[in-house]
TORDREN-214016 format. One line per 2 residues: their letters; for each residue x, y, z of C-alpha. Coordinates in pm, whole numbers. Example, Ala and Ser with C-alpha at 12.3 -4.5 7.8 and 13.67 -1.06 7.14 Angstrom:
BEGIN
as) 1230,-450,780  1367,-106,714
***
This chain:
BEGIN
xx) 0,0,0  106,359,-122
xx) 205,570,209  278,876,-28
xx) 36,1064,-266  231,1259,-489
xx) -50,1439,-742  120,1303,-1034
xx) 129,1018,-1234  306,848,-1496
xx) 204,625,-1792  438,367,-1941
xx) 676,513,-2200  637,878,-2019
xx) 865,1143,-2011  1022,1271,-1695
xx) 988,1641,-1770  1116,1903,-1492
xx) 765,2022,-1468  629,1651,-1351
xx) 882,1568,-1082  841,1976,-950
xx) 493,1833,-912  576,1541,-722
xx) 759,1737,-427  515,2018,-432
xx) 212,1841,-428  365,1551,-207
xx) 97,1413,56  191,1151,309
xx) -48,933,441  -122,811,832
xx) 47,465,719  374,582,734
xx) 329,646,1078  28,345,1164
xx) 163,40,965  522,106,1178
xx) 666,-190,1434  502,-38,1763
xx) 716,89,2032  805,-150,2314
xx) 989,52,2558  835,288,2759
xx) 834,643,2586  1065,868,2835
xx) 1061,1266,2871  1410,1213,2654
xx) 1215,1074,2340  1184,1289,2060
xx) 932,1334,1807  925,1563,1455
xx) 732,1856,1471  595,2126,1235
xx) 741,2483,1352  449,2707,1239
xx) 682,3001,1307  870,2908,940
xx) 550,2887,746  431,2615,522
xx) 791,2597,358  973,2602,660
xx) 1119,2236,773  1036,1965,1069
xx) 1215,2017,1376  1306,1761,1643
xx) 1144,1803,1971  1187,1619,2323
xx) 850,1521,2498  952,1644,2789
xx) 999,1986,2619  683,1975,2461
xx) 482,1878,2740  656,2162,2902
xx) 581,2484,2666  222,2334,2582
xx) 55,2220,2923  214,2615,3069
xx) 116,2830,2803  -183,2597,2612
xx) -544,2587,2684  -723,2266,2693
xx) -1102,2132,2723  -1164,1795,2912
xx) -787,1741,2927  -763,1408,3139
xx) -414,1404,3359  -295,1100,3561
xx) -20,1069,3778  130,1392,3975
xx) 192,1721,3887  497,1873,4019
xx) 570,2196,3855  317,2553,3876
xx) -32,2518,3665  -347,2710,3616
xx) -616,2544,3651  -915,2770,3450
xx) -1298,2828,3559  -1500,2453,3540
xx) -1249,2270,3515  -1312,1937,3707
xx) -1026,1730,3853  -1140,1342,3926
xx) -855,1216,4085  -485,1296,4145
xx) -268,1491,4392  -192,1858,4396
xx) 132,1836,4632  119,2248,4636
xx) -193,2448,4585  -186,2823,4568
xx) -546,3029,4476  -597,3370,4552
xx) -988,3377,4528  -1125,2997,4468
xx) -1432,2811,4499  -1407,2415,4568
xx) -1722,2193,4563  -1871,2357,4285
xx) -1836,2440,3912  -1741,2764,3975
xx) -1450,2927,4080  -1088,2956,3988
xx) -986,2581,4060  -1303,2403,4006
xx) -1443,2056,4156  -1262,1862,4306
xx) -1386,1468,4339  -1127,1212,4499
xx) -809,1458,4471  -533,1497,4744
xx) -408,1843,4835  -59,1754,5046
xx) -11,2110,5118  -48,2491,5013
xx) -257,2783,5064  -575,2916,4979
xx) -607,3316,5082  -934,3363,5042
xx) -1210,3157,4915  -1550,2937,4963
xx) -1560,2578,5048  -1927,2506,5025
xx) -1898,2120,5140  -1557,1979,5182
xx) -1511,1568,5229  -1214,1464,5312
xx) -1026,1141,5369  -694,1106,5476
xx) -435,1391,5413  -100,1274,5360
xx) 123,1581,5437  90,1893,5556
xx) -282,2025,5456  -401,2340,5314
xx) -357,2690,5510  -693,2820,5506
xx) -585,3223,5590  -932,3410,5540
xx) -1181,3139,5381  -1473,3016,5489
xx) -1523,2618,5525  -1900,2662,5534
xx) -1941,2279,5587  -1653,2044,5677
xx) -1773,1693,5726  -1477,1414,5832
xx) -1623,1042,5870  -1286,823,5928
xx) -994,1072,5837  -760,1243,6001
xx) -695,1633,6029  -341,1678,6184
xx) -336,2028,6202  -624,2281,6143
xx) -515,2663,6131  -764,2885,6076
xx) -667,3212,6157  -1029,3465,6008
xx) -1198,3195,5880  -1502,3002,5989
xx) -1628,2698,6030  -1999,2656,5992
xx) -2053,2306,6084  -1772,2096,6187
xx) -1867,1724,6128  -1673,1450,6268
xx) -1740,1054,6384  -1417,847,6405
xx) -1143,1145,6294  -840,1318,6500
xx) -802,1701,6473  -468,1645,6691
xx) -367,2042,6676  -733,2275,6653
xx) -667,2643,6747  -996,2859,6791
xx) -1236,3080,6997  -1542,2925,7111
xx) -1858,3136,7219  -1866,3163,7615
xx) -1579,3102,7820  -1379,2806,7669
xx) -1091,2848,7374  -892,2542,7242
xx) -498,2660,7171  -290,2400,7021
xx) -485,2098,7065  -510,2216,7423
xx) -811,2379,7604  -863,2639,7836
xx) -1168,2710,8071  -1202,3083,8116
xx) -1084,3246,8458  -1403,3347,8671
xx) -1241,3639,8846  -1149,3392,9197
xx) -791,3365,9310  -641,2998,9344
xx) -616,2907,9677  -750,2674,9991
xx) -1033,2901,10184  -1200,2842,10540
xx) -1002,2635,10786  -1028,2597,11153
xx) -1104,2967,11237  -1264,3071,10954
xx) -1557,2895,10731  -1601,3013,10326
xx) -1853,3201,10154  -1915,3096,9777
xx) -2105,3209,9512  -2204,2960,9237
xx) -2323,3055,8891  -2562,2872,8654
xx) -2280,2657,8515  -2184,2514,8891
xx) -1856,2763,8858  -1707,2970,9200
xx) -1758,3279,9094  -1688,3448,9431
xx) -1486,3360,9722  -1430,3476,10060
xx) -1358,3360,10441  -1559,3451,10789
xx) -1403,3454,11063  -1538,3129,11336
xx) -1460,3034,11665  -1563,2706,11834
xx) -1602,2873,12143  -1887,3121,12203
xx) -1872,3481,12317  -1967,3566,12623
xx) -2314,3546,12744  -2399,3451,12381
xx) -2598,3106,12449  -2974,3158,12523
xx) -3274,2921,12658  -3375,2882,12276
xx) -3007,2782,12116  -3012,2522,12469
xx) -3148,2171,12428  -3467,2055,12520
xx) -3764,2345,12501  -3655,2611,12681
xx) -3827,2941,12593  -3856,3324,12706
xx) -3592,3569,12737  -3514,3490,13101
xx) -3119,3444,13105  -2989,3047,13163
xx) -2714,2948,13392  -2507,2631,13399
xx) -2468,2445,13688  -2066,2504,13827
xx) -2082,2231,13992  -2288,1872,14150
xx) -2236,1566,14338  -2457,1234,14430
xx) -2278,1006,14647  -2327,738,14968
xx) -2254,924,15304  -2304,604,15534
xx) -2002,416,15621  -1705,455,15402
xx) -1801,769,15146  -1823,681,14805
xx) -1930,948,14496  -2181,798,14262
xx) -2152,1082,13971  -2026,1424,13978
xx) -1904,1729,13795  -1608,1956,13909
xx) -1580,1754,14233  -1249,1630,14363
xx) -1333,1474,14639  -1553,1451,15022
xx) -1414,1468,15336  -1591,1287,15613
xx) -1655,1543,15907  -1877,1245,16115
xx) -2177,1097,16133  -2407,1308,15867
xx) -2143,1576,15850  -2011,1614,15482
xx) -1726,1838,15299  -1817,1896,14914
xx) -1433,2026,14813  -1462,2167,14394
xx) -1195,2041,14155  -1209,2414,14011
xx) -1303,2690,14273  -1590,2902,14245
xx) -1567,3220,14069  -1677,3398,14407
xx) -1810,3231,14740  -2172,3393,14646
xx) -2317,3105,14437  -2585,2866,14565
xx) -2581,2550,14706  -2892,2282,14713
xx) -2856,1997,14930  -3122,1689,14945
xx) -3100,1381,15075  -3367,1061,15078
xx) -3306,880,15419  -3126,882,15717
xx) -3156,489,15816  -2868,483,16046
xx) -3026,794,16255  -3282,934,16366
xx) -3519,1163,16120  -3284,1476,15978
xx) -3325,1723,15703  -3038,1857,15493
xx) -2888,2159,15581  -2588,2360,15433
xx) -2322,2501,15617  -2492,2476,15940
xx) -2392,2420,16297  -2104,2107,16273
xx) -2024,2225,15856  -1895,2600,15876
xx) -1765,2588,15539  -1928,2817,15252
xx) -1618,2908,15012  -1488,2934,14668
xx) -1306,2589,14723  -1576,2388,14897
xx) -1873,2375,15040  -2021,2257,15358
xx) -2346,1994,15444  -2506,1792,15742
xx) -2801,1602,15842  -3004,1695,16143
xx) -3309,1652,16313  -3507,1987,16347
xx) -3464,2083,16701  -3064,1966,16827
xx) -2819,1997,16612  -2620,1709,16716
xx) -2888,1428,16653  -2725,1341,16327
xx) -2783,1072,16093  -2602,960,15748
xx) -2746,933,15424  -2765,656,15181
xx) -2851,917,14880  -2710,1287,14927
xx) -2715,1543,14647  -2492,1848,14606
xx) -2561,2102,14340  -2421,2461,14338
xx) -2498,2766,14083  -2310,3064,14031
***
């Protein structure tokens, strides 16, 4: 099969005139089968390859050149224009990327736009499907819904965008800057953001991964102890917003207790007074105290004579003393008396008591049950 068309033709017997072979090179076709009926190339077509190209600079006259791929891939993917171009593999070197253009799949190791819009057909880099941005910078743009897997290096720098949704189902965002952008809706199930600076509304902001609960106005430290008891003042969130100490003392002011603050149910405004001091003991035969209170001890003055000495003295020797007693089996009838005839004492340190019969002073008896009780 002819691979050349030369617009001339000779019969048998002809004459080769000038004329007819200036017609063969000037109207000289070549057909595709010069190139298609070739031995196929086996190796694997490098950027060193070269091909034979048409300079369109030298005209229709003008002679094929020898070109590298490499260099024609270069000067026609920076300075061409292309519809539906489909590119596999990475790109490594600065390109435009114009208005609709729609990129399926691929990585985009460094991504500089000044104004673009990603998610839709609009903007200056298009859609993006399944494509992998490892790092770079958009200034200022829209994100209307962002998916995104797994980055693999360091991600987009978002400096004044707006990421209006940003949903994140199993990948991971290693570090999030967003310095006047927003984030409308922040979506995420099983992903890491391991390094998210921002400002929250109210009083919690997340620096660095790490986050930090607003002060409330209190100063650290421990408040009430053994003298003093603290006075908080809790907000709606369960936060001390207030804090301060009054003073306390276990041990009540003077003539501070009243009937009502006593047990039992004491009313009025009648002052109280605590007993100083009280005994019940056995006056016959060897003395012996039962119960007492601020009693040391009782001397034995005789038969139904008692001394009542107090552990602590009285305050003055004007208190009062009641005596009783329930029987005087060893004697004759008495009654009780305090510091009478035989028991002459009345004083801060003790206090004196005997049993007598009504008319002689020295028909005594003891008692089985004596009670002491004195009030100052």
């Amino acid at each position: 099969m002819a691979k050349f068309n030369t617009g001339q033709s000779f019969a048998d017997g002809d004459t080769v005139t000038g004329a007819k072979l200036n017609n063969i090179t000037s109207q000289l076709n070549i057909y595709t089968g010069v190139i298609s009926e070739q031995t196929a190339m086996v190796a694997t077509v490098s950027t060193a390859d070269q091909l034979l190209i048409a300079d369109t600079d030298n005209g229709d006259s003008g002679a094929a050149n020898k070109v590298t791929i490499q260099k024609l891939l270069n000067d026609t993917l920076t300075n061409g224009t292309y519809t539906n171009a489909n590119l596999s593999g990475t790109i490594t070197c600065n390109r435009t990327v114009a208005t609709s253009a729609t990129i399926t799949t691929g990585t985009i190791p460094t991504l500089v736009s000044n104004n673009a819009t990603i998610g839709t057909t609009t903007g200056t880099l298009g859609n993006f499907t399944s494509a992998t941005i490892t790092s770079g910078t958009i200034t200022t743009g829209l994100i209307p819904t962002l998916t995104a897997g797994t980055t693999t290096g360091t991600a987009g720098v978002f400096t004044a965008g707006t990421v209006a949704t940003l949903n994140s189902t199993t990948g991971t965002i290693t570090n999030l800057s967003s310095t006047t952008g927003t984030v409308a809706t922040l979506n995420s199930t099983t992903g890491t953001i391991t390094n998210l600076s921002t400002t929250l509304a109210g009083d919690f902001a997340i620096s660095q991964g790490t986050g930090t609960l607003g002060t409330t106005g209190v100063t650290l430290g421990t408040y009430g102890g053994a003298t003093s008891i603290p006075i908080l003042a809790i907000d709606a969130k369960g936060r001390v917003t207030t804090a301060s100490t009054s003073a306390f003392s276990s041990t009540p002011a003077d003539a501070s207790i009243t009937p009502a603050k006593m047990s039992g149910a004491q009313s009025g405004s009648a002052p109280a007074y605590a007993t100083r001091g009280w005994v019940n003991f056995n006056g016959t035969g060897t003395i012996a105290i039962r119960a007492s209170g601020n009693v040391s001890s009782i001397t034995d003055g005789g038969t139904g004579i008692y001394t009542v000495n107090w552990a602590i003295p009285m305050a003055s020797a004007e208190y009062a003393v009641t005596y009783s007693i329930n029987d005087t089996s060893s004697g004759p009838y008495c009654v009780p008396y305090v510091n009478s005839t035989n028991s002459g004492t009345y004083s801060t340190s003790a206090v004196g008591v005997e049993n007598h019969t009504v008319g002689d002073p020295n028909a005594r008896g003891d008692s089985g049950m004596s009670s002491v009780i004195a009030i100052l």
